[in-house]
C-alpha positions as CSV (number, residue, x, y, z in Angstrom):
1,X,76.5,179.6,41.7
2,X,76.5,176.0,40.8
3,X,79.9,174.1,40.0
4,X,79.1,171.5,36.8
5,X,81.7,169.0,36.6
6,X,82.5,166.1,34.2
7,X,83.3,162.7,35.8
8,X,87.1,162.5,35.5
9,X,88.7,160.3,33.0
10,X,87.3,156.5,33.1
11,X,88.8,154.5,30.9
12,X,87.0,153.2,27.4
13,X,83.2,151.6,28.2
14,X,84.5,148.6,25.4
15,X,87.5,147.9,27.7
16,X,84.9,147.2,31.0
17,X,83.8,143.9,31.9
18,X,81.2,144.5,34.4
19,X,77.9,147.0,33.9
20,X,79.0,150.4,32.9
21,X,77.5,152.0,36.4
22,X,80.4,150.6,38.1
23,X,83.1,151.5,35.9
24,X,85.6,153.3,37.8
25,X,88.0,155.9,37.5
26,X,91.3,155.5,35.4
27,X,94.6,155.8,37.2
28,X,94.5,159.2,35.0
29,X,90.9,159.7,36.7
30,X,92.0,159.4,39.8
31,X,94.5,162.2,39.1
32,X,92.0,164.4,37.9
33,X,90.0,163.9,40.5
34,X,92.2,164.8,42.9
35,X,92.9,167.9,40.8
36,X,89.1,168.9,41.8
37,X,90.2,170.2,45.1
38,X,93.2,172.5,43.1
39,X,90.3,173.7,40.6
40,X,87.5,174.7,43.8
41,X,90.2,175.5,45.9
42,X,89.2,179.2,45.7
43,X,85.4,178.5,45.4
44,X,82.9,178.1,48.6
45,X,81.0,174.8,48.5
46,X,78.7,174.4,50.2
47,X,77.0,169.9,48.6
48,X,78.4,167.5,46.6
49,X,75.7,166.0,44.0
50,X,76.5,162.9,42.1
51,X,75.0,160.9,39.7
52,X,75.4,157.1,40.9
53,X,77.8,156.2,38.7
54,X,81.1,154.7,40.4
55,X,83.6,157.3,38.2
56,X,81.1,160.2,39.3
57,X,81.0,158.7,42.9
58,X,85.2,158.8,42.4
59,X,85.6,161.9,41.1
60,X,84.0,164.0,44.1
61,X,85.2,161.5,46.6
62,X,88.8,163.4,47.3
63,X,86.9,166.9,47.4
64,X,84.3,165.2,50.1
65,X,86.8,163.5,52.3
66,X,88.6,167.0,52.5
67,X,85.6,169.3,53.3
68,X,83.9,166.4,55.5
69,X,80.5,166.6,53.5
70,X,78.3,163.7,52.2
71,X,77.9,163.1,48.5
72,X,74.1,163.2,47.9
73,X,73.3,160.7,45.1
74,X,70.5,162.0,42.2
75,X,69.3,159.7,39.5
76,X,68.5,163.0,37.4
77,X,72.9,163.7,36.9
78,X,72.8,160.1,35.9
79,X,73.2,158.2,32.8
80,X,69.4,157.9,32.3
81,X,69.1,161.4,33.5
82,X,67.7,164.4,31.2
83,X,69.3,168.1,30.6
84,X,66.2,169.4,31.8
85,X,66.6,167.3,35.0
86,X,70.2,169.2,35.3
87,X,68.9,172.2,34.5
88,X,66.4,172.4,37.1
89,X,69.3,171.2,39.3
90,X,71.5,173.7,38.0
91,X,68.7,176.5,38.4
92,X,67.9,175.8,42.3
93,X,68.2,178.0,45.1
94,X,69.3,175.5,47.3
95,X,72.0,174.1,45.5
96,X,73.9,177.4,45.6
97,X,77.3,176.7,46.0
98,X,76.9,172.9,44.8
99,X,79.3,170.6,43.2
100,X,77.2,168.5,40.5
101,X,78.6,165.6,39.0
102,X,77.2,164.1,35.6
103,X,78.5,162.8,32.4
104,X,79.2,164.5,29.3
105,X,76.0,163.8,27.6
106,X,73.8,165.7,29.7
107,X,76.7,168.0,30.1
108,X,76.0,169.1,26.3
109,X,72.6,169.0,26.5
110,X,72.5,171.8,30.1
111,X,75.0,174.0,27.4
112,X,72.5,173.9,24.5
113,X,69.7,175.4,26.5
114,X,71.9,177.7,28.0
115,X,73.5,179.5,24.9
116,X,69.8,179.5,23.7
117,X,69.2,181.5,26.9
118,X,72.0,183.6,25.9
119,X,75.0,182.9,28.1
120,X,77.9,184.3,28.5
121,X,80.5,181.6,28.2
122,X,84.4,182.6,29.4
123,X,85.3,180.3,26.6
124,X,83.6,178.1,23.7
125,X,81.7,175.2,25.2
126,X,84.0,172.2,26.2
127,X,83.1,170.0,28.8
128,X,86.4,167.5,29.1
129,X,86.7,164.4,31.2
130,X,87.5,166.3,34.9
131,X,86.7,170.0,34.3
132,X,83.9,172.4,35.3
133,X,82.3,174.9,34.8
134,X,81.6,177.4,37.4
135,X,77.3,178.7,36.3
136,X,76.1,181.6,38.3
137,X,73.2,184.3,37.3
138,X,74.9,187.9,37.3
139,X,72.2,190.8,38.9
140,X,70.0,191.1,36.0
141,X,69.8,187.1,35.9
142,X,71.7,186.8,33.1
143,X,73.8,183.3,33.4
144,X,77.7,183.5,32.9
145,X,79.8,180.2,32.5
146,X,83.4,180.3,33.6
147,X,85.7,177.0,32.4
148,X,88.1,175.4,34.8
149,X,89.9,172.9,32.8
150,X,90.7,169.6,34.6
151,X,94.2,169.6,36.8
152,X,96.1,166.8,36.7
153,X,97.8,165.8,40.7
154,X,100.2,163.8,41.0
155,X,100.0,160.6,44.0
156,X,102.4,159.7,46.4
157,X,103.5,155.8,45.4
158,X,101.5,154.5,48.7
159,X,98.0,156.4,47.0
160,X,98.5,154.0,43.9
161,X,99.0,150.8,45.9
162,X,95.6,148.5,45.9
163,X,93.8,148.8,49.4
């Protein structure tokens, strides 16, 4: 089982000065990504897998801090990454039980190799800014998608103050 989550919410890429790899998380995104530990809060997990970018870094930051675990960079659930670089990813034994972090975009692309492997989807295909979806293989290795939609937390006044 494999946990495939969208970077929360980061704000538009016109509105961003600097290079789009370090756009961060929204004020929204932050809220989102806070509501990752409310959506895997019944889940075992076991790594966190980012792509590099700073609103993927953000997103599984509060759910690292909270379990203790290091986020483990990959170029492949990156902007420049492929959905056969995911799928792989998503398709490894040893990332049972793995949070992995991309962008929307590759997102898509996992989904349209997995409905042409016949998936079984808990609802259509919809891969919003800070929600998951929860990929395992049932006994007969069949895959099954369940959708978490993203959770929305809301901070204490002192977590929106600048640090």
């Amino acid at each position: 089982m494999v946990y495939l989550v969208r970077h929360a919410h980061a704000g538009k890429k016109a509105h961003w000065q600097g290079p789009d790899q370090a756009r961060p998380l929204s004020a929204q995104g932050r809220k989102e990504a806070l509501g990752l530990l409310d959506q895997l809060r019944d889940f075992p997990v076991r790594r966190l897998l980012s792509s590099p970018a700073e609103r993927c870094l953000q997103t599984v930051e509060p759910l690292a801090d909270k379990l203790g675990q290091p986020i483990e960079l990959r170029e492949a659930l990156g902007v420049h990454g492929t959905a056969a670089e995911v799928l792989e990813l998503v398709t490894s034994r040893a990332l049972d039980e793995a949070v992995l972090c991309t962008h929307g975009e590759l997102i898509r692309g996992v989904f349209d190799r997995l409905q042409s492997a016949g998936i079984e989807l808990s609802s259509p295909p919809q891969w919003p800014k800070g929600s998951t979806w929860v990929l395992n293989r049932d006994g007969r290795g069949r895959w099954k998608g369940l959708y978490l939609e993203p959770v929305v937390v809301e901070m204490e006044v002192e977590d929106t103050l600048p640090r």
